[in-house]
N, CA, C and O atoms as a printed pandas DataFrame, in Angstrom:
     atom_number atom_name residue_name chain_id  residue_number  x_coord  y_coord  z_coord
0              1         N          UNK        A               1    0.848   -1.176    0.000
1              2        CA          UNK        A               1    0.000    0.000    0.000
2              3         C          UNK        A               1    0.889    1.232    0.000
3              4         O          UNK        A               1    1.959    1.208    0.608
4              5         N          UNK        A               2    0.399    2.529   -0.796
5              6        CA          UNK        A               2    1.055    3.812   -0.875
6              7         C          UNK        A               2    0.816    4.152    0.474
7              8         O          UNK        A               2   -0.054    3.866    1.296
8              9         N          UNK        A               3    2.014    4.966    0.466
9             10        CA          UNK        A               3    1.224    6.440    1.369
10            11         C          UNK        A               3   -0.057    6.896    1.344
11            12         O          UNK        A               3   -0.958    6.940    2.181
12            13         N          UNK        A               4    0.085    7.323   -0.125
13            14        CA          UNK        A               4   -1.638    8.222   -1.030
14            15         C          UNK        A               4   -2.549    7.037   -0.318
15            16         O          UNK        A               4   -3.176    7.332    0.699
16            17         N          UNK        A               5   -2.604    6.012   -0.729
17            18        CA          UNK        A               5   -3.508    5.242    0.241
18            19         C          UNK        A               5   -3.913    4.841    1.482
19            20         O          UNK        A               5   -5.077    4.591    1.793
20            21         N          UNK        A               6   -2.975    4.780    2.178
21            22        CA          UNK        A               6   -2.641    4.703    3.350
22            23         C          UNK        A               6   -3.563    6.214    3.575
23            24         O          UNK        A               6   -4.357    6.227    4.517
24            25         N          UNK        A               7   -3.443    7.408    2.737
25            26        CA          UNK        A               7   -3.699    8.741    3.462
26            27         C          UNK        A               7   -5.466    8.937    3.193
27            28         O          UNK        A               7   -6.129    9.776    3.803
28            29         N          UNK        A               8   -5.925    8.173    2.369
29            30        CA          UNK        A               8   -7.128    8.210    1.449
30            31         C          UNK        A               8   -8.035    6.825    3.106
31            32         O          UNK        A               8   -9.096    7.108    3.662
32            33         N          UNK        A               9   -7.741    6.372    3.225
33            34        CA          UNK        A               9   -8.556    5.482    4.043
34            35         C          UNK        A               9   -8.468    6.377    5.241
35            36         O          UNK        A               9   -9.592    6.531    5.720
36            37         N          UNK        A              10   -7.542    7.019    5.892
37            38        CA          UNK        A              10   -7.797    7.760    6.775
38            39         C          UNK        A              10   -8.722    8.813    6.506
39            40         O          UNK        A              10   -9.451    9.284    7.379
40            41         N          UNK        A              11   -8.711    9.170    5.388
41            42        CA          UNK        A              11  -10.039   10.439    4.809
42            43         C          UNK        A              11  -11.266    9.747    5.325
43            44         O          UNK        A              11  -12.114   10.002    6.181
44            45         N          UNK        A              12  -10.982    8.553    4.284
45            46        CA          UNK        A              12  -12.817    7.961    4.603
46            47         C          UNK        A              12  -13.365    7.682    6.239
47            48         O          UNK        A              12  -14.513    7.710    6.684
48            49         N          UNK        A              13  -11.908    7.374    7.002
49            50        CA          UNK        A              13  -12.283    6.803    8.061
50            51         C          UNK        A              13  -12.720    8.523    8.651
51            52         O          UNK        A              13  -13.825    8.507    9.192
52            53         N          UNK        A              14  -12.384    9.242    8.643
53            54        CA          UNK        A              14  -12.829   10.389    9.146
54            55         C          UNK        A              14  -13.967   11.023    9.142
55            56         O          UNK        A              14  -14.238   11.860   10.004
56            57         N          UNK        A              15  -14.851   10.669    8.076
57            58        CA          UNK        A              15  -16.350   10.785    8.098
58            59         C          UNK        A              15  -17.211   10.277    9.156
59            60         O          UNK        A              15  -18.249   10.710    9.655
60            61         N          UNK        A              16  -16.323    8.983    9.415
61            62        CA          UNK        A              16  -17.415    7.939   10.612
62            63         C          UNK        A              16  -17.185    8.844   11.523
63            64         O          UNK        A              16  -18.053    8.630   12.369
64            65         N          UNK        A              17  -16.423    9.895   11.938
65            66        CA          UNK        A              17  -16.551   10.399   13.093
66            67         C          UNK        A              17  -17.282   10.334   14.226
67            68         O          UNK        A              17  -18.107    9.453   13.984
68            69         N          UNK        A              18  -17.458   10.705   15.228
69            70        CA          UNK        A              18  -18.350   10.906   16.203
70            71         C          UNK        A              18  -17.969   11.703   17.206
71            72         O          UNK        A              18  -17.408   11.320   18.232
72            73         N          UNK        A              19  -18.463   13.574   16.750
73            74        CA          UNK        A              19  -17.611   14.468   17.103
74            75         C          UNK        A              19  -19.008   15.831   17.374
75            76         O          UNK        A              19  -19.073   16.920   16.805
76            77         N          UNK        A              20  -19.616   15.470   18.034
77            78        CA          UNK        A              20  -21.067   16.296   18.315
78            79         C          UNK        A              20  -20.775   17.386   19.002
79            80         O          UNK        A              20  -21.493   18.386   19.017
80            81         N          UNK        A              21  -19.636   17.255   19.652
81            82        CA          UNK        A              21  -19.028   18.916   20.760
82            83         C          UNK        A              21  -18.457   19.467   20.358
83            84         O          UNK        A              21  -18.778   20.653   20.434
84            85         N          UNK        A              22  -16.738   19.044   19.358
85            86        CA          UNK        A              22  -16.073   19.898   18.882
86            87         C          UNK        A              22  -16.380   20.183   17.572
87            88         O          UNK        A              22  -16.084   21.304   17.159
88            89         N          UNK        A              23  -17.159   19.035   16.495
89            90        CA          UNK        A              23  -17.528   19.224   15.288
90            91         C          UNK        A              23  -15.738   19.495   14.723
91            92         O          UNK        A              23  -15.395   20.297   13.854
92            93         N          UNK        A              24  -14.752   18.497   15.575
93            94        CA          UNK        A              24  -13.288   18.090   14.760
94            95         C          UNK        A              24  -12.959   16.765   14.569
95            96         O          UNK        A              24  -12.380   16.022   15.361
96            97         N          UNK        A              25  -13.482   16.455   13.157
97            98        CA          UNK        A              25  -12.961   15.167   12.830
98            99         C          UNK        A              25  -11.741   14.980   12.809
99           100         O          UNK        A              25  -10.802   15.767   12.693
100          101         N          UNK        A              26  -11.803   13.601   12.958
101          102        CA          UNK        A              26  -10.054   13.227   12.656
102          103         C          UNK        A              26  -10.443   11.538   11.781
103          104         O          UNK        A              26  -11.473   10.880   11.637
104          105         N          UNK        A              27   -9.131   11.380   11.399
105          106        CA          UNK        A              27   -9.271   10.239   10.611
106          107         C          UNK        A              27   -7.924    9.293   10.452
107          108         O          UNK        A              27   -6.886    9.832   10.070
108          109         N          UNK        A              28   -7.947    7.961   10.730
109          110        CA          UNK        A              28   -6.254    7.505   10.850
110          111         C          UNK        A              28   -6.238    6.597   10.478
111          112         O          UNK        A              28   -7.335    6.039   10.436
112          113         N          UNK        A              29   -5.224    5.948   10.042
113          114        CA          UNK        A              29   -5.336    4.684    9.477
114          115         C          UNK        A              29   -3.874    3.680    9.517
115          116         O          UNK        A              29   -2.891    4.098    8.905
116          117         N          UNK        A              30   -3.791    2.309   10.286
117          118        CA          UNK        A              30   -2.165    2.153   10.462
118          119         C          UNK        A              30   -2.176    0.706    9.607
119          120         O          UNK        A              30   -3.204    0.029    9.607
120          121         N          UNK        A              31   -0.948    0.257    8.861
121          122        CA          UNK        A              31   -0.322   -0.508    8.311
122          123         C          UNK        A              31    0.437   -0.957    8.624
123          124         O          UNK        A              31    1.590   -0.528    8.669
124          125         N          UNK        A              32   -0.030   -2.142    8.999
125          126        CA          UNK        A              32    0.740   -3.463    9.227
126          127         C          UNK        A              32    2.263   -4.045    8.807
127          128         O          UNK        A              32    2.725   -3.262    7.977
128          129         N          UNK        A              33    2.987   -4.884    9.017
129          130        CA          UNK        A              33    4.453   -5.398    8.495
130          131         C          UNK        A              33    3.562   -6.662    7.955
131          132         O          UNK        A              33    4.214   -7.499    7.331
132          133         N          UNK        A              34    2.303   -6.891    8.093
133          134        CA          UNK        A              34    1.708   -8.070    7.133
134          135         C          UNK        A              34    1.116   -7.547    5.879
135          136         O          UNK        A              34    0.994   -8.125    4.799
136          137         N          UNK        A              35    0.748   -6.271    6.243
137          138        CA          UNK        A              35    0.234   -5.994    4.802
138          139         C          UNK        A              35   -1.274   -5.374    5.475
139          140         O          UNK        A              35   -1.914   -4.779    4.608
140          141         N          UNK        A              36   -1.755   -5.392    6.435
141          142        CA          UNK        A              36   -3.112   -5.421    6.904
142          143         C          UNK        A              36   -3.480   -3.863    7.203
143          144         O          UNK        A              36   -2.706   -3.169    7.862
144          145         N          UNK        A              37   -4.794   -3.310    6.646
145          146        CA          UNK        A              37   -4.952   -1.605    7.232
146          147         C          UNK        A              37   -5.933   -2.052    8.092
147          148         O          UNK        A              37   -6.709   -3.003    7.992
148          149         N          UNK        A              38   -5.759   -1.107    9.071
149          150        CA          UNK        A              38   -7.223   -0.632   10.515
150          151         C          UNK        A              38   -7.232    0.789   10.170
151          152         O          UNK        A              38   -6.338    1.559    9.818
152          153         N          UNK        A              39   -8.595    0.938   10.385
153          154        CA          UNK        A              39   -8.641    2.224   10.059
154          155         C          UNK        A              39   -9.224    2.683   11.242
155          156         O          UNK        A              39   -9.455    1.711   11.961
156          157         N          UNK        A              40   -9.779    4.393   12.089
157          158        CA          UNK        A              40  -10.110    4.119   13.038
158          159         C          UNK        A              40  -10.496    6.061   12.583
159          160         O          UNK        A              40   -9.952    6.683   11.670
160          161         N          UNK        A              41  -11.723    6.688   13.700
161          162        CA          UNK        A              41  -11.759    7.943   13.451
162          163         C          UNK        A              41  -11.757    8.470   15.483
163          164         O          UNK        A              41  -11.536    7.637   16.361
164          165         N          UNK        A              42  -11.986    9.636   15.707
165          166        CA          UNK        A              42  -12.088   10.048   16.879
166          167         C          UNK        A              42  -13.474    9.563   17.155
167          168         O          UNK        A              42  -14.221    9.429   16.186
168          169         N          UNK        A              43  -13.906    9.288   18.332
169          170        CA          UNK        A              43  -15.065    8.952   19.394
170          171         C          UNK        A              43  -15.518   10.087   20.759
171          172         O          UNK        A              43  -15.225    9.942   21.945
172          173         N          UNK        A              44  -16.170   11.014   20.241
173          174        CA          UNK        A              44  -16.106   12.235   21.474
174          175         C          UNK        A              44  -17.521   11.097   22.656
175          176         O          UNK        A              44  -18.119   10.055   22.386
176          177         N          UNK        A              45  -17.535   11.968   23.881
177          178        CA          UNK        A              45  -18.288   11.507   24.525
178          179         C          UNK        A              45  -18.487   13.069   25.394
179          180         O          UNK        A              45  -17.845   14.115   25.296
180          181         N          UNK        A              46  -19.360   12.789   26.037
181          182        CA          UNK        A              46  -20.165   14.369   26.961
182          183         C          UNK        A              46  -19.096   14.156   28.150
183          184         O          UNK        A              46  -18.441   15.111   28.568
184          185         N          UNK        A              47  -18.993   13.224   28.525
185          186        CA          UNK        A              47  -17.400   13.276   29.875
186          187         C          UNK        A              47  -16.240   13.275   28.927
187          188         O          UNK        A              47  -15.910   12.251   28.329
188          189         N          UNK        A              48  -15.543   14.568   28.770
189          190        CA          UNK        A              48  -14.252   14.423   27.721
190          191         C          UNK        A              48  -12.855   13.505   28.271
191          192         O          UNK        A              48  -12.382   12.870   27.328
192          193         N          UNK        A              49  -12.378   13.375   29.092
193          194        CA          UNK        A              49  -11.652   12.413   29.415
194          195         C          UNK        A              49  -12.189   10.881   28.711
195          196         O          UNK        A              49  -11.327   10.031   28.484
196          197         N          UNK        A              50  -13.651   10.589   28.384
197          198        CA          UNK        A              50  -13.699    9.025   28.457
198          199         C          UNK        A              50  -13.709    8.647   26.268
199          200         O          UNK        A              50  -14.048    7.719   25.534
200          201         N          UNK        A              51  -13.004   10.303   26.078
201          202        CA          UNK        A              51  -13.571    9.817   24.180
202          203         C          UNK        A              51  -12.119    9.565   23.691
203          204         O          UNK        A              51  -11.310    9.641   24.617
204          205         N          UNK        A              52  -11.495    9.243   22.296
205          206        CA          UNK        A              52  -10.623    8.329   21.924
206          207         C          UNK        A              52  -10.366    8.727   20.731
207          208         O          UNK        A              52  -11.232    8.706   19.857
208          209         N          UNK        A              53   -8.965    9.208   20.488
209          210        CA          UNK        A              53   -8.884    9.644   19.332
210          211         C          UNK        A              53   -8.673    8.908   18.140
211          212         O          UNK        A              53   -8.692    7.686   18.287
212          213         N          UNK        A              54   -8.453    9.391   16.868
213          214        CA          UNK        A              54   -8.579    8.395   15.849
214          215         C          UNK        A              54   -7.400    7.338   16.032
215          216         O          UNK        A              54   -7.410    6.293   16.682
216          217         N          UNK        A              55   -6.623    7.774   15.453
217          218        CA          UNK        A              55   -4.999    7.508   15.885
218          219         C          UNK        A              55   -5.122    6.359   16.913
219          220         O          UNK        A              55   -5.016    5.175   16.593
220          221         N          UNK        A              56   -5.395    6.871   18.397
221          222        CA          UNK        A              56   -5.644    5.663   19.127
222          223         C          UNK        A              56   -6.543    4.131   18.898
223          224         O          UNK        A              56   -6.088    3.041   19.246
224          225         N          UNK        A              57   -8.132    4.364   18.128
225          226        CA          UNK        A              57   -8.542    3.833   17.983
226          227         C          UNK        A              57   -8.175    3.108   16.192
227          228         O          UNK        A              57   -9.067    2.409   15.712
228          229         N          UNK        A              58   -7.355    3.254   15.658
229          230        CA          UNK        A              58   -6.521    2.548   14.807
230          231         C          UNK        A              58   -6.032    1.335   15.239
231          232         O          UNK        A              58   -6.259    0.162   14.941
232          233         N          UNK        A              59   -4.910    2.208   16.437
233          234        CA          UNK        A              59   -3.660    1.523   17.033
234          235         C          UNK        A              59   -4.334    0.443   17.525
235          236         O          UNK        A              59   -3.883   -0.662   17.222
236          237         N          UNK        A              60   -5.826    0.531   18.576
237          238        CA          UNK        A              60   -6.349   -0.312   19.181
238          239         C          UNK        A              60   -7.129   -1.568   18.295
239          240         O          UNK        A              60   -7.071   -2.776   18.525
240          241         N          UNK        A              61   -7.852   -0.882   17.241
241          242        CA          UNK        A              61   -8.194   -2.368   16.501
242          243         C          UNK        A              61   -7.235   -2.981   16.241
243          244         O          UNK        A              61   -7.330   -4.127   16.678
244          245         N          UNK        A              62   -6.074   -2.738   15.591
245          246        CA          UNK        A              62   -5.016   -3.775   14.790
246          247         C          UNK        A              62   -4.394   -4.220   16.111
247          248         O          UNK        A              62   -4.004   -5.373   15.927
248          249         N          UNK        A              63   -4.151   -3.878   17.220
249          250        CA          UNK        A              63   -4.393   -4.594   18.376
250          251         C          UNK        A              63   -4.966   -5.732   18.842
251          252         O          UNK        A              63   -4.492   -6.809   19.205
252          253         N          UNK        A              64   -6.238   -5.241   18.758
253          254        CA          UNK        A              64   -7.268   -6.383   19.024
254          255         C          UNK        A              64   -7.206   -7.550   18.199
255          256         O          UNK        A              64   -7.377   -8.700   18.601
256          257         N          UNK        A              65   -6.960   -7.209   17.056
257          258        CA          UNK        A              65   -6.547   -8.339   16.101
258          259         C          UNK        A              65   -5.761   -9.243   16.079
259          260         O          UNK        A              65   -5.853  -10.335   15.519
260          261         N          UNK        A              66   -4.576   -8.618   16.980
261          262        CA          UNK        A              66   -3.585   -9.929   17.080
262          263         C          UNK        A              66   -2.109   -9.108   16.371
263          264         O          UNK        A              66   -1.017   -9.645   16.553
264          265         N          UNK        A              67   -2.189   -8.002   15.699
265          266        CA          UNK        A              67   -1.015   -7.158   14.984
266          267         C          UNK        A              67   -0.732   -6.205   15.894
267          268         O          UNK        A              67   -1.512   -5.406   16.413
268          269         N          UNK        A              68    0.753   -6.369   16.105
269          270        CA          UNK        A              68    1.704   -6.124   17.150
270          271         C          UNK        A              68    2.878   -5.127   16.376
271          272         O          UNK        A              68    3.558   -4.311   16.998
272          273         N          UNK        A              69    2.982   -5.378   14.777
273          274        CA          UNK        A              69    4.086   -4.875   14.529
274          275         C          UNK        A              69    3.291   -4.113   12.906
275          276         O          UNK        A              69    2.921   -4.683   11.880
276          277         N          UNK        A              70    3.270   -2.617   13.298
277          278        CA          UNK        A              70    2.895   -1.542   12.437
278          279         C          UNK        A              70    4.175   -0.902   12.137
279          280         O          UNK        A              70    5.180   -0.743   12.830
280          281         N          UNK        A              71    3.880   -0.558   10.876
281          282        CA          UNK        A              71    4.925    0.329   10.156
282          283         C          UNK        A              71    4.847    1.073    9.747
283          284         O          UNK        A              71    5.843    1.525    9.183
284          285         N          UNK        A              72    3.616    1.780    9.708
285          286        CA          UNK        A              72    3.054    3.089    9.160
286          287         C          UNK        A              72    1.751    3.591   10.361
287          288         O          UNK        A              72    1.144    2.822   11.106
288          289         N          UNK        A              73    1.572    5.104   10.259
289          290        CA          UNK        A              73    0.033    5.662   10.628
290          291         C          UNK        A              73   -0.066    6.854   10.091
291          292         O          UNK        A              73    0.763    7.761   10.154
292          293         N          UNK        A              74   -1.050    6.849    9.579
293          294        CA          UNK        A              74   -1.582    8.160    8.825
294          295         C          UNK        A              74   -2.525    8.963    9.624
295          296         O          UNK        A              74   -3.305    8.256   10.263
296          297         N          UNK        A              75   -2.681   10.225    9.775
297          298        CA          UNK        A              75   -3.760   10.950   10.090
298          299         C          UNK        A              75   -4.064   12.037    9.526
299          300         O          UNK        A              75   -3.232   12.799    9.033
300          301         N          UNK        A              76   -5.875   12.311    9.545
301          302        CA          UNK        A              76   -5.782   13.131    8.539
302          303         C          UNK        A              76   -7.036   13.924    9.141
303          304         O          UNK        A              76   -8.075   13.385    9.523
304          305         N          UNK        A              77   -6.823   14.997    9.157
305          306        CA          UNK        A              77   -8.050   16.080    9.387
306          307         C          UNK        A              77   -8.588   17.945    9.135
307          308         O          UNK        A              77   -7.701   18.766    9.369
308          309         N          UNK        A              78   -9.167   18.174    8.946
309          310        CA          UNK        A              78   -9.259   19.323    8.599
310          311         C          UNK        A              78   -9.011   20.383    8.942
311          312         O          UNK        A              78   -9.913   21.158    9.260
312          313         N          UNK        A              79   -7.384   20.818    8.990
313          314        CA          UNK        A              79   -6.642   21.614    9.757
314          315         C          UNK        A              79   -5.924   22.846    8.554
315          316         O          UNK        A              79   -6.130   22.668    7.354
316          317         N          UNK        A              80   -5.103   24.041    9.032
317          318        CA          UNK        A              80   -4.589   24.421    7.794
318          319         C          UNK        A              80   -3.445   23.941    7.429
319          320         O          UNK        A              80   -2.915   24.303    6.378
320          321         N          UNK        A              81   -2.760   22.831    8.451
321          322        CA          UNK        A              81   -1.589   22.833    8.056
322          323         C          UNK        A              81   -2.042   20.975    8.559
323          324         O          UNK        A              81   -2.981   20.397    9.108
324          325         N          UNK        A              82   -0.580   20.589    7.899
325          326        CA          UNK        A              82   -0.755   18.729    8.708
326          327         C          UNK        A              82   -1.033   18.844   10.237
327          328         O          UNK        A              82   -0.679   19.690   11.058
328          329         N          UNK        A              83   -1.767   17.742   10.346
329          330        CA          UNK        A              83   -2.655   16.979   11.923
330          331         C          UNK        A              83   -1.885   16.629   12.567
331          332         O          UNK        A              83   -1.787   15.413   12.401
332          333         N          UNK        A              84   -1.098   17.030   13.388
333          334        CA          UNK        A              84   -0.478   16.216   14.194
334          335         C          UNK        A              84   -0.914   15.742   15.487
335          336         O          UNK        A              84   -1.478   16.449   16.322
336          337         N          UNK        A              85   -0.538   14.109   15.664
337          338        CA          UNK        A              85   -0.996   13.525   17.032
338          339         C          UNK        A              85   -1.403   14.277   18.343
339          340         O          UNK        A              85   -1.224   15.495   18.347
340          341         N          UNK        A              86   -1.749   13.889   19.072
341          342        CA          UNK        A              86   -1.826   14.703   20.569
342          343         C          UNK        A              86   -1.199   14.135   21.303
343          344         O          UNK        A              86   -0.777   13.218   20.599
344          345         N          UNK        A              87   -0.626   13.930   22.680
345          346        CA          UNK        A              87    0.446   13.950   23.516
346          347         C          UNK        A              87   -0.541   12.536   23.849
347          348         O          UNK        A              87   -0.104   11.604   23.174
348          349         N          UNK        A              88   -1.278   12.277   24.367
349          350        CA          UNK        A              88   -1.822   10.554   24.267
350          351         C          UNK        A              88   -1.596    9.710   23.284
351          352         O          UNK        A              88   -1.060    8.618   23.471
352          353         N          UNK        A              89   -2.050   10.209   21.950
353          354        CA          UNK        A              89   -1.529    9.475   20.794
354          355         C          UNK        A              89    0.176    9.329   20.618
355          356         O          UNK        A              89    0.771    8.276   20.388
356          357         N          UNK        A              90    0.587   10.246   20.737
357          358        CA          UNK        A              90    1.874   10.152   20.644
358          359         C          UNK        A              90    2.631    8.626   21.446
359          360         O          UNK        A              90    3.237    7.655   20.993
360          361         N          UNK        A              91    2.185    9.081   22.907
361          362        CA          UNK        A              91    2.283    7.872   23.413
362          363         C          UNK        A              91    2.219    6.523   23.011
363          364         O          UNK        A              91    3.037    5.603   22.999
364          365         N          UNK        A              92    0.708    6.671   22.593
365          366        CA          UNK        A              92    0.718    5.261   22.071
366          367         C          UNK        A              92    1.289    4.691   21.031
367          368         O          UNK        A              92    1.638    3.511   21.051
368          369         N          UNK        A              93    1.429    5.399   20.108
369          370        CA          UNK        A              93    2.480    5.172   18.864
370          371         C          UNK        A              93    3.726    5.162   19.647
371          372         O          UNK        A              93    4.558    4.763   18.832
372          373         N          UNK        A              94    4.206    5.330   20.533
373          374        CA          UNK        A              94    5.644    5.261   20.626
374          375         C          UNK        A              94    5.233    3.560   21.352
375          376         O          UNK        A              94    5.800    2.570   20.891
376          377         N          UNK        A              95    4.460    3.463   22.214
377          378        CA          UNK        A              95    4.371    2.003   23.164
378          379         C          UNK        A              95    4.272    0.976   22.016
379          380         O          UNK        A              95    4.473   -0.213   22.262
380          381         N          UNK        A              96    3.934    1.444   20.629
381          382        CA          UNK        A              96    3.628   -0.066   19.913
382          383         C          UNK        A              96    4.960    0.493   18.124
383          384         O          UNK        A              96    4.878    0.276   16.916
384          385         N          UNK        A              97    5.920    1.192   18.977
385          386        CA          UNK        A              97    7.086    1.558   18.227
386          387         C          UNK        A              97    6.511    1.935   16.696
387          388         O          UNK        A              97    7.167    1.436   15.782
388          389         N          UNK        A              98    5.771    2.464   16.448
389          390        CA          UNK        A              98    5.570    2.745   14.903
390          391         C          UNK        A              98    6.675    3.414   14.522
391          392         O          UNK        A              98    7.124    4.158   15.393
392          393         N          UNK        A              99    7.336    3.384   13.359
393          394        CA          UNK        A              99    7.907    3.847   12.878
394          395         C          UNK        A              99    8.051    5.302   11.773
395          396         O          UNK        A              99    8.924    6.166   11.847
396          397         N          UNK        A             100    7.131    5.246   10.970
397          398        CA          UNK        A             100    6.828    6.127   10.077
398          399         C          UNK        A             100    5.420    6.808   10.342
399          400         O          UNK        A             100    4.460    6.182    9.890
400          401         N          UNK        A             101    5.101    8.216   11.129
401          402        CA          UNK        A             101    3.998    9.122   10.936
402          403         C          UNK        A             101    3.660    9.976    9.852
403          404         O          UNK        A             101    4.415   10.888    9.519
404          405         N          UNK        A             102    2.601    9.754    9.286
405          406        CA          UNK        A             102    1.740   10.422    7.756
406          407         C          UNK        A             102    1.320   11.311    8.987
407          408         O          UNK        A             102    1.106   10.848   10.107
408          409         N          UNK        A             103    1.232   12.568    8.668
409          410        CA          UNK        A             103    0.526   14.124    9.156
410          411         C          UNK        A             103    0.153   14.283    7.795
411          412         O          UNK        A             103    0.809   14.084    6.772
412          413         N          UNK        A             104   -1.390   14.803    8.012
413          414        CA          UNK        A             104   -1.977   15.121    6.793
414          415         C          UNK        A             104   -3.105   16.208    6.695
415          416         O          UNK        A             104   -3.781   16.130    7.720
416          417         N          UNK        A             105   -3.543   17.134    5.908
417          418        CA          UNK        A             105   -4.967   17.379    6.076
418          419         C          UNK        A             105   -5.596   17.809    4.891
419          420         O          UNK        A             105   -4.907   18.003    3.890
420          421         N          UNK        A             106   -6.809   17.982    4.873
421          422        CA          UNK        A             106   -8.191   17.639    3.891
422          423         C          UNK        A             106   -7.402   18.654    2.557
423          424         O          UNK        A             106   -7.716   18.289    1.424
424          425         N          UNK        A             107   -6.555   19.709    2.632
425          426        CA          UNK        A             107   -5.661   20.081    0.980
426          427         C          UNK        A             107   -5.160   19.452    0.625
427          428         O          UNK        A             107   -4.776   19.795   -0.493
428          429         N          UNK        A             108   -4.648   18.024    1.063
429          430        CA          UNK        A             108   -3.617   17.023    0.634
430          431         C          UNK        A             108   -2.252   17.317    0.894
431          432         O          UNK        A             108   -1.347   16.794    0.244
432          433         N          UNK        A             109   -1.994   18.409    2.133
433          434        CA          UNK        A             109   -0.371   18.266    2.431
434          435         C          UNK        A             109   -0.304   16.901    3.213
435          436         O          UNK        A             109   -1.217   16.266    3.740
436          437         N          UNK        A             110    0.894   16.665    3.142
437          438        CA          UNK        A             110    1.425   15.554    3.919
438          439         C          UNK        A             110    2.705   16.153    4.598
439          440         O          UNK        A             110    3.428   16.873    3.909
440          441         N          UNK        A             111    3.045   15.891    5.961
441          442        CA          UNK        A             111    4.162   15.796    6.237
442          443         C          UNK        A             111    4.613   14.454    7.156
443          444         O          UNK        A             111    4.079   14.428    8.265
444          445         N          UNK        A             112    5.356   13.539    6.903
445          446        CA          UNK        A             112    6.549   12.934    7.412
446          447         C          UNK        A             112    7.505   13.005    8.122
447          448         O          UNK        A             112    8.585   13.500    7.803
448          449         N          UNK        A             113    7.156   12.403    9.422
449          450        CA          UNK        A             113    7.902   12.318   10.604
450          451         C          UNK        A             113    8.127   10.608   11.281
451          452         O          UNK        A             113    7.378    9.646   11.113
452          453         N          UNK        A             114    9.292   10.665   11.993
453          454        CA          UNK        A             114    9.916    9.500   12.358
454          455         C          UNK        A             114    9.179    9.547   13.886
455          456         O          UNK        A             114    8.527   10.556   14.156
456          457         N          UNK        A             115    9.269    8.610   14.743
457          458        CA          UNK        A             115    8.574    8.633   16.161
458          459         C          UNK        A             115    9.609    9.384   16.856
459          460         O          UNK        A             115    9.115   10.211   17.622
460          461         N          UNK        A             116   10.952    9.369   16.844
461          462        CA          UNK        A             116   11.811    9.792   17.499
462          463         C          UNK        A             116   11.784   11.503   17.265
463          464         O          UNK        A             116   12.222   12.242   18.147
464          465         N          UNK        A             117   11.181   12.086   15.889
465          466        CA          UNK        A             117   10.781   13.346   15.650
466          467         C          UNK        A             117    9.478   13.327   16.683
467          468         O          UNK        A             117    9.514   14.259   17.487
468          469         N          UNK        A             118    8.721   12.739   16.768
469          470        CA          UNK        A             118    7.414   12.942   17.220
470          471         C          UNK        A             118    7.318   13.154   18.574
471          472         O          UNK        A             118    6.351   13.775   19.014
472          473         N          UNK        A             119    8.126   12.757   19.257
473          474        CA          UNK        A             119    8.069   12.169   20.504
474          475         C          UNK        A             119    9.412   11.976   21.121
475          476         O          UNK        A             119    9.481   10.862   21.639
476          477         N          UNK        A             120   10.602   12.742   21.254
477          478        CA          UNK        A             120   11.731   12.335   21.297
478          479         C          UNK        A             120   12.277   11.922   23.132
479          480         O          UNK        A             120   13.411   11.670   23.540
480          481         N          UNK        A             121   11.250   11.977   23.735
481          482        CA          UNK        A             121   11.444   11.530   25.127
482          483         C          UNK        A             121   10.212   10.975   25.418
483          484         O          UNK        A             121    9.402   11.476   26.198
484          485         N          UNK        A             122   10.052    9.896   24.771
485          486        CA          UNK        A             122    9.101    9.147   25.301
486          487         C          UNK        A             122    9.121    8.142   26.662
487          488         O          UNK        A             122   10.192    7.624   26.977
488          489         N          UNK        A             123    7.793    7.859   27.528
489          490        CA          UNK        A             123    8.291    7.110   28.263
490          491         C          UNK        A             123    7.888    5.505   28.383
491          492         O          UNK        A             123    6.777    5.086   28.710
492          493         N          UNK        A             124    9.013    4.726   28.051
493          494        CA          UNK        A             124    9.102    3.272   27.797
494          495         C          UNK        A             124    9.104    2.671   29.001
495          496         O          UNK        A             124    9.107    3.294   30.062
496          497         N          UNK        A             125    9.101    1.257   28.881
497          498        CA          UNK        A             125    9.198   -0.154   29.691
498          499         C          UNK        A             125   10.723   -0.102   30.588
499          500         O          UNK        A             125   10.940   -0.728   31.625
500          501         N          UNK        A             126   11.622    0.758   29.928
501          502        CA          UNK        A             126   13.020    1.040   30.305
502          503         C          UNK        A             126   12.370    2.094   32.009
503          504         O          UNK        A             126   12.624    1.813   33.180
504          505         N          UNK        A             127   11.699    3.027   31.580
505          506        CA          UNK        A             127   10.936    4.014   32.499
506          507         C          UNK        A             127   10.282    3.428   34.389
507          508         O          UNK        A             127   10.219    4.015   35.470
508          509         N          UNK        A             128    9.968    2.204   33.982
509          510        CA          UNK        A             128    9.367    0.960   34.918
510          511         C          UNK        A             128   10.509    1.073   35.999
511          512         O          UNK        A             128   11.725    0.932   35.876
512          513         N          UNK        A             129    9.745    1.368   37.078
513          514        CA          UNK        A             129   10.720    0.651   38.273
514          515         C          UNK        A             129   11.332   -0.544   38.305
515          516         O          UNK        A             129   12.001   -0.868   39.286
């Protein structure tokens, strides 16, 4: 799978939204080292602590699935410039080591970042008492 594709399923996944407070979609989509896409959008809820961003809920289906080792995530939303993760997402992309971040939004910029750009003090299993 492209990038362009990889960036195009995160579009679609961004429609499913469910974003009734901020009316800010998001849309993400991660690729597998098997070949496999999850796609996933944000989930708002009326208690804001308990909703889930796209990004996360990507990471979490191909999870649930049994895929442990991603090599790509795209996100994509209607911003003026590329989407970048939020400090939770970030996290979690660093806990399941992705490698390559797609930042994207609805003009078709893309920008490309490494996790170690994204997140360059993350805190790992090394972090553990």
């Amino acid at each position: 799978m492209t990038d362009a594709e990889l960036m195009e399923v995160a579009q679609a996944y961004r429609l499913r939204a469910y974003a009734p407070y901020s009316h800010f979609k998001v849309g993400a989509a991660v690729l597998t080292r098997a070949g496999h896409v999850y796609g996933g959008c944000n989930i708002e809820n009326a208690s804001y602590p308990v909703a889930c961003c796209a990004e996360r809920t990507a990471i979490f289906k191909a999870v649930s699935e049994g895929e442990r080792d991603i090599e790509a995530l795209a996100v994509v939303a209607d911003t003026d410039g590329p989407c970048a993760p939020c400090g939770m997402c970030r996290q979690a992309i660093s806990e399941f080591h992705i490698p390559r971040i797609l930042m994207g939004n609805l003009k078709g910029e893309v920008r490309e970042v490494t996790l170690a750009e994204l997140l360059p003090f993350a805190f790992s299993e090394s972090d553990l008492g």
